[in-house]
Each structure stands twice: as structure tokens, then as C-alpha cells.
C-alpha positions in Angstrom: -32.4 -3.9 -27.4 -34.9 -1.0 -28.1 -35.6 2.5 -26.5 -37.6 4.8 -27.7 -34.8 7.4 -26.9 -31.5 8.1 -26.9 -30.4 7.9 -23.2 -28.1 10.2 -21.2 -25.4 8.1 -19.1 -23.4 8.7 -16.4 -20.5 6.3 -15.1 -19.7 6.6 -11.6 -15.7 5.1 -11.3 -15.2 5.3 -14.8 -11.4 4.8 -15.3 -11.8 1.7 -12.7 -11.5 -1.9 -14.0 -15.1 -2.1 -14.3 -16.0 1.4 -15.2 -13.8 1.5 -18.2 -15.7 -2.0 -19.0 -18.9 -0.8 -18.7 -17.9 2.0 -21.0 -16.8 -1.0 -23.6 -19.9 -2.9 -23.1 -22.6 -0.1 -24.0 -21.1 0.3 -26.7 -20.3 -3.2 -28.3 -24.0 -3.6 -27.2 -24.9 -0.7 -28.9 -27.1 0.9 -26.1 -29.0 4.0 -27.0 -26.6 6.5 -25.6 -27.2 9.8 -26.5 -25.1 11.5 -23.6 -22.2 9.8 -22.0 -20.7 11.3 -18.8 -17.9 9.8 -16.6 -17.0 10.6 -13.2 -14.1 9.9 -10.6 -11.9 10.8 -8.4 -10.2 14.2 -8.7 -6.9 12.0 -9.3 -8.3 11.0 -12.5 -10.2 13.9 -13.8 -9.3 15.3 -16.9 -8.0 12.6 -18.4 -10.0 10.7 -21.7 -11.2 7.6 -22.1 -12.1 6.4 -25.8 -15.8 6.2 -26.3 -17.1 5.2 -30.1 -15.0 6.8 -32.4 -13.6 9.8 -30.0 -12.7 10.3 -26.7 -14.7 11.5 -23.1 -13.6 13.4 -20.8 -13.3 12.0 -16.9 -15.2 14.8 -14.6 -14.8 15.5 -11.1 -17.3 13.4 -9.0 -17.0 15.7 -5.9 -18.4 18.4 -8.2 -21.0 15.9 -10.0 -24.1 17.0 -11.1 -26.6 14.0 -12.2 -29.1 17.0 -13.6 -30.8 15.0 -17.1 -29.1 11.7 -16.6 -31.4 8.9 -16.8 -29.0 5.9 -15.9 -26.2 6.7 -13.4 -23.8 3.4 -13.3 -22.1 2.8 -9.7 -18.9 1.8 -10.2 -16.8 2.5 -7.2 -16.6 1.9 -3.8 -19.9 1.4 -1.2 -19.2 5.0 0.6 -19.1 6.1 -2.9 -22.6 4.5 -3.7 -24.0 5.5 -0.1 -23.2 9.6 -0.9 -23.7 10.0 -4.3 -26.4 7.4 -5.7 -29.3 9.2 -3.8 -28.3 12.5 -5.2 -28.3 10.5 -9.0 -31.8 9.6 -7.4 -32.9 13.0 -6.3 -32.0 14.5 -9.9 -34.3 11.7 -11.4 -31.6 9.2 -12.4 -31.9 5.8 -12.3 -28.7 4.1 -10.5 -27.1 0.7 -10.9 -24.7 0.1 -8.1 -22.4 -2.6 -8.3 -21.1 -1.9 -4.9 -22.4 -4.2 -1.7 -23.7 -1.0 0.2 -27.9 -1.5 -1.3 -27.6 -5.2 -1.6 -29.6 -6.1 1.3 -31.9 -3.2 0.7 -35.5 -4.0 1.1 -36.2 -1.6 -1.5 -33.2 -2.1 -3.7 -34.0 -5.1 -5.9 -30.6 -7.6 -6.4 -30.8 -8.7 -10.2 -29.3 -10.9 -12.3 -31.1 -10.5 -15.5 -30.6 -14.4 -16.4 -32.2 -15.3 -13.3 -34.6 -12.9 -11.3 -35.6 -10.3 -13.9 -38.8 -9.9 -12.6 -38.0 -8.7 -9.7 -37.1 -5.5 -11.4 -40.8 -4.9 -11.5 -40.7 -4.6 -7.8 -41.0 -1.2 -6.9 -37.2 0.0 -5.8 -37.0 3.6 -5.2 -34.6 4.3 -8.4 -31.8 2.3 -7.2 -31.1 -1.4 -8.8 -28.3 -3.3 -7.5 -26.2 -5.7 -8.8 -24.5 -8.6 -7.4 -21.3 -9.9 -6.2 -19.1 -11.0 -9.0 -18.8 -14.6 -7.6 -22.7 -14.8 -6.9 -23.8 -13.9 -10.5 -21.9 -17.2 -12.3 -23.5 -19.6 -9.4 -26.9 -18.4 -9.3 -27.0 -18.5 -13.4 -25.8 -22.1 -13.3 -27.7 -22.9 -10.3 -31.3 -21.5 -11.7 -32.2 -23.9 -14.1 -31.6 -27.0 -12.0 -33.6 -25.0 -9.0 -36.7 -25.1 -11.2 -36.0 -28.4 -12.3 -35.8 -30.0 -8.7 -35.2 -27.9 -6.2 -31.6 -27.4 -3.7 -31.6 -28.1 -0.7 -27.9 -27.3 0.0 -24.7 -25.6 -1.8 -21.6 -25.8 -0.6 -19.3 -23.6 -3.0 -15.3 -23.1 -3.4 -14.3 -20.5 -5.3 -11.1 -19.6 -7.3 -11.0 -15.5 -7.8 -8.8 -13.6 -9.7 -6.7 -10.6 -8.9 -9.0 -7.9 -10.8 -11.8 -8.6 -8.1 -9.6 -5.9 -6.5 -9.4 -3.9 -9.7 -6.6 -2.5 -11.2 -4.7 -2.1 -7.6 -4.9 -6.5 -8.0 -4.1 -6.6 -11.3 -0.6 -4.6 -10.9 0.4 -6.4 -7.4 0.1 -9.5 -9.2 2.0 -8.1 -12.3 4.4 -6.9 -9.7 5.1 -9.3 -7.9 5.5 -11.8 -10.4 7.8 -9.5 -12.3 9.8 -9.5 -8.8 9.9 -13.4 -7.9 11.2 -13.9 -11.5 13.7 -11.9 -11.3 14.9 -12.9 -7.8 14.3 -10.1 -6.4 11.7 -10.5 -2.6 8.7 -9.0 -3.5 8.3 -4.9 -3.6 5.6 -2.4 -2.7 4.8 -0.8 0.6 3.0 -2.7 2.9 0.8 -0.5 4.1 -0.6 -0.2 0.1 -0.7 -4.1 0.1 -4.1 -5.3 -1.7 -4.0 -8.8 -0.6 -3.2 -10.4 2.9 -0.3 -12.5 1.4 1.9 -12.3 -1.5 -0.4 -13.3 -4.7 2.1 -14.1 -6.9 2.6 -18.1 -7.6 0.3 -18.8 -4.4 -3.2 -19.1 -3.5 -4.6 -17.0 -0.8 -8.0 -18.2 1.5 -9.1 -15.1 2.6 -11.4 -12.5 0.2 -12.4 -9.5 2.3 -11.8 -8.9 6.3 -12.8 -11.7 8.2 -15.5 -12.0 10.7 -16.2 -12.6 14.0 -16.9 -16.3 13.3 -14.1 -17.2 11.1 -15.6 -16.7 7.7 -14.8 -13.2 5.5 -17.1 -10.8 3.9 -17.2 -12.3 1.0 -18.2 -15.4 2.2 -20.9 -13.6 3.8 -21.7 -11.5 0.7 -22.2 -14.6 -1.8 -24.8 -16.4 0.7 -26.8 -13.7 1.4 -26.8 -12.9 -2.1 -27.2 -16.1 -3.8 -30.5 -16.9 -1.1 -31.9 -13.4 -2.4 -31.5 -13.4 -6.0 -33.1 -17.2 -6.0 -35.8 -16.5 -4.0 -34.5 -19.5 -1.4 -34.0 -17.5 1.8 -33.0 -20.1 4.0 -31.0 -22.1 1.9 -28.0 -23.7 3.7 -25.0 -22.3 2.0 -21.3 -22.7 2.7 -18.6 -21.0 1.0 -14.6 -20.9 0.9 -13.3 -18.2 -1.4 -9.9 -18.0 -2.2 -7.7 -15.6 -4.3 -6.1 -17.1 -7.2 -2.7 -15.4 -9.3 -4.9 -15.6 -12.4 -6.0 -11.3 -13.5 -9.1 -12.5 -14.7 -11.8 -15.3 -14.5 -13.5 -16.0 -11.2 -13.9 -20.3 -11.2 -16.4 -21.9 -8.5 -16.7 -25.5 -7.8 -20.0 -26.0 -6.4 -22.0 -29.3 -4.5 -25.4 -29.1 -4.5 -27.6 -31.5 -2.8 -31.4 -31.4 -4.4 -34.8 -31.7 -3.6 -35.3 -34.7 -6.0 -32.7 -36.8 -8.0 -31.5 -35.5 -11.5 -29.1 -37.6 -13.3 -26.0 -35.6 -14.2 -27.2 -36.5 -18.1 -30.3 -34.3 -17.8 -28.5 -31.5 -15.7 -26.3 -31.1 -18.5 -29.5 -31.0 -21.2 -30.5 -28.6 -18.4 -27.5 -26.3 -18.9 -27.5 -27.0 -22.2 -30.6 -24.6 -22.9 -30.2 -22.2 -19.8 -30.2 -18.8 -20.4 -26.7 -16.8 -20.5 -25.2 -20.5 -19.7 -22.1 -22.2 -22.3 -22.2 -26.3 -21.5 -18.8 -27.7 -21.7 -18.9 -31.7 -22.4 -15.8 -34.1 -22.0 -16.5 -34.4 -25.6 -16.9 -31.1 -27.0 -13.6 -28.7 -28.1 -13.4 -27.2 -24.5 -14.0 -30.2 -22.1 -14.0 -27.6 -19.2 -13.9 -24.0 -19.0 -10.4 -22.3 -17.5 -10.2 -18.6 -16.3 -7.7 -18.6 -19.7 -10.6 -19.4 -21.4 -13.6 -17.5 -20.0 -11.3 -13.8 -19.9 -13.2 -11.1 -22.3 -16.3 -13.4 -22.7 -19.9 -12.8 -22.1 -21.5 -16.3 -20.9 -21.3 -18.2 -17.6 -19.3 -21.6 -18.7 -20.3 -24.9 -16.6 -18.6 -27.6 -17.0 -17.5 -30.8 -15.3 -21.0 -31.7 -14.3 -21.3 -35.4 -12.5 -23.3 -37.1 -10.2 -22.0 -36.6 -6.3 -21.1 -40.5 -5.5 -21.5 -39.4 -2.0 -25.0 -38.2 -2.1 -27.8 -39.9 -3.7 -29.4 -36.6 -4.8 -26.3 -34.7 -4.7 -24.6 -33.1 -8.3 -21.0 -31.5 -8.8 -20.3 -28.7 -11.1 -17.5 -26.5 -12.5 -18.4 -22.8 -13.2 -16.5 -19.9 -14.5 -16.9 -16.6 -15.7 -15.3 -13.6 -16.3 -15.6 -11.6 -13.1 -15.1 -8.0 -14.5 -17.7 -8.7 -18.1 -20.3 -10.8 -17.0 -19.4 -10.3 -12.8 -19.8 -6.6 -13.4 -19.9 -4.4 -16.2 -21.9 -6.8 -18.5 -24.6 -7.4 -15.5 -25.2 -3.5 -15.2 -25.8 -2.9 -18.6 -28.3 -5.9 -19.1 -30.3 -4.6 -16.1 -30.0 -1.4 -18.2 -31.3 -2.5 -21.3 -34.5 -3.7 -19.4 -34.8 -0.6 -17.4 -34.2 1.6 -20.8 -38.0 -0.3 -22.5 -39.4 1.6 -19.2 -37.7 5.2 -19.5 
């Protein structure tokens, strides 16, 4: 990737799971940053994170000042996004939010670079969001096979690990494992609980608060998202998603009935040359993709793809990716590095 500049950045939720991976990811990428600046919570201000060969210091974002930054990366909460990213705006930053809160924006365009790049062209008021860590791996491994022969239904089961609630997941898991192998019940004050149900050596159905008709947020969040990001607003989605004791590696198992048949032979030539997308073959070295196998990667990994024996059109897939790289921190920065040919 080429700018014509250095760039000055700003990371909003820097020492969070994904803000610290964001940090990684410029610079394995080797963005054109020029100024790096890194905000959270009072908590954490002060302390240093290691950027290139030194250290940055972590700034206090109730005293933030976006003044010369051109890309401000969201990486906290949606009533952090909702305050702050339309002062970055105001001080003629460009944000990327990860959080939910502009998702549905008219205004805000929902990109996954693999997928719906163009729509960055759309005019969107300075504020680019990116999507749910669940919806990016489906709609990556889902886009080539839409513009092969259309979808006319998903129905999607997903298996998400404990850093989808950041490092708060990660140590209850830790934890709580820790605990049960020590025979010893299961610590921590309730009230501080990150998941509904202990984590450790279970599975638990329930990702977000649920709703008034049974299904959570999440649910929610990947079918609006997924209909938005492919351009199919009425596409009949359904969605389970269920927290797994894995810390990272979200895995979906999707249906998908199509518009015309496709034999799972040529799905899988399909894959094969789909951007952003790693085919795994019953014959090849990694016969399907794990969360153990997927952690600290880049790609969205398909695998398992077969014809549905219970629909004539229908074709089953295995997905995975790392929910924290290519979920979060790696999506931001690849909607960066197109923005950055623009600034």
C-alpha cells in the first residue's frame, strides 16, 4: 500500500484486545504512519505500549484532542464511538469504528474490503464502520458464490471465542479453567461476570442480551449486517451464535440455499480464487480449518464444503477466522489502506 504521506494515527481503546492488535497490524503492514497516538480510559493512561522499535505512550481519552489526525481507529465501546468519533470528525479526522453504534447508519458505509469496497466511494460523512466479527468471515466466504449464483437463504451457527468479549473473556476463561482444574467451584464476582454461564469446559447459546423475540443481539447484529454488506436486503437469514471456551477463532457453519445449482466441486474452485479466502480440501495438509489453526492469521479459512443432500440447490460450508485479526483489527486497517490513496 501507497500514500503520498506519512499519516498521523490515533487509536481509540488502544490497550484493548483489538486496540493493541490494530497497533500490531499497521505496523506488520507497514502503514504510512508518521504520528501514532493512543487513547483510553484514565485506568490505563500512562502506561506504554511497544510501537516499532520503542514504546507510545497511552493518553487520556476524556482529555483527547483529535487536532491533525487523519485516521482515528474506534476501538472501544458504542457510547465510546457515539461521544468521541464526531469530535475525531469535527477536527477533520477520518474514523473507523468497530463498534455497532454507526452500523446501520445511512451515512456510515459497512465495509468489508474483500467484499463491498466500493461502497467506500459512497459519500459517508468521515465515519466508516466496520463489521461484526462474526459477519466479516461469512460474508467473505459467502461473496463469491453470491455472484456466482445467487442465495436465496443462510441459515448460520456460529462457534465464538472468549476474546469476542476482549480481554475481560479471555481471563474468565483462563480463570475459570484454572479453577475447575484445580477443584476448586469457579471464582470471580458475579456481578463482574462476562458471560451468562460458566465458559470454562462448556458451550454457552446466548452472545449479547436477548430480545424481545427470543433471539440476542448478536443474532440480530450478523443479519442485518451480512444483508447490508452484500447488497441482499431481504435475504432470509437465521442465526444461532454460541460462545465457545476457545480465546480465539470465531468458527461458523453455514447452509445456504442458492438461486441456481452449483456443484460443491465448482464452489470450492470458487473459494479457491476468492479474494482474502484459504480453501481447505479433504486432501490438502489442513483438511478443515480449527480456531487452533486460524489464531494470529490473516485469511478467512473455508473448509468442509459439500452439497446439502437435503436441498437440491442447497451447499454446506465450514468457516473460520480469527475474530480479533481479520474480525477486527485487520478489517480497520484494510479499510485504512484504501482511505489513505484518498488523503
Amino acid at each position: 500500500m501507497r500514500a503520498e504521506r506519512e499519516l498521523a494515527i490515533a487509536i481509540v481503546g488502544a490497550t484493548g484486545a483489538v486496540g493493541s492488535e490494530v497497533l500490531r497490524t499497521l505496523e506488520e503492514r507497514q502503514f504510512p504512519v508518521g504520528e501514532v497516538r493512543l487513547f483510553a480510559s484514565a485506568r490505563s493512561a500512562g502506561e506504554f505500549l511497544e510501537w516499532r522499535s520503542g514504546e507510545a505512550r497511552v493518553e487520556d481519552l476524556e482529555s483527547a484532542a483529535f487536532a491533525d489526525v487523519d485516521v482515528a481507529f474506534f476501538c472501544a465501546g458504542g457510547a465510546v464511538s457515539a461521544e468521541y468519533a464526531p469530535r475525531a470528525v469535527d477536527a477533520g479526522a477520518v474514523v473507523i469504528d468497530k463498534s455497532s453504534h454507526f452500523r446501520m447508519h445511512p451515512d456510515v458505509p459497512l465495509v468489508v474490503p474483500e467484499v463491498n469496497s466500493c461502497d467506500l466511494a459512497e459519500r459517508h460523512l468521515g465515519i466508516v464502520a466496520s463489521p461484526n466479527c462474526t459477519t466479516i468471515p461469512i460474508v467473505v466466504a459467502l461473496k463469491p458464490i453470491v455472484d456466482a449464483v445467487g442465495i436465496e437463504r443462510v441459515v448460520a451457527s456460529s462457534y465464538q471465542a472468549v476474546s469476542g468479549g476482549g480481554k475481560r473473556g479471555i481471563e474468565a476463561l483462563s480463570r475459570e479453567t484454572v479453577d475447575l482444574l484445580n477443584m476448586r467451584a469457579p471464582g470471580g464476582d458475579e456481578r463482574e461476570a462476562v458471560f451468562p454461564r460458566r465458559i470454562a469446559f462448556n458451550c454457552i447459546p446466548q452472545v449479547d442480551a436477548f430480545l424481545e423475540d427470543g433471539s440476542t443481539r448478536e443474532e440480530a447484529k450478523v443479519i442485518a449486517e451480512t444483508r447490508r454488506v452484500l447488497h441482499l436486503e431481504s435475504l432470509p437469514i437465521a442465526v444461532t451464535c454460541v460462545h465457545v471456551p476457545t480465546f480465539y477463532g470465531h468458527a461458523v457453519a453455514l447452509t445456504v440455499e442458492l438461486a441456481q445449482p452449483l456443484d460443491a466441486a465448482d464452489a470450492r474452485q470458487l473459494l479457491r480464487e476468492a479474494p482474502g479466502v484459504i480453501l481447505c480440501d479433504l486432501e490438502g495438509d489442513m483438511q478443515y480449518p480449527t480456531a487452533a489453526d486460524v489464531g494470529g492469521t490473516d485469511a478467512v479459512y473455508v473448509g468442509r464444503v459439500r452439497n446439502d443432500p437435503s436441498h437440491p440447490h442447497g451447499l454446506q460450508l465450514w468457516v473460520a477466522a480469527d475474530n480479533v485479526r481479520k474480525g477486527a483489527a485487520l478489517n480497520a486497517v484494510q479499510i485504512a489502506e484504501i482511505l489513505a490513496r484518498e488523503i
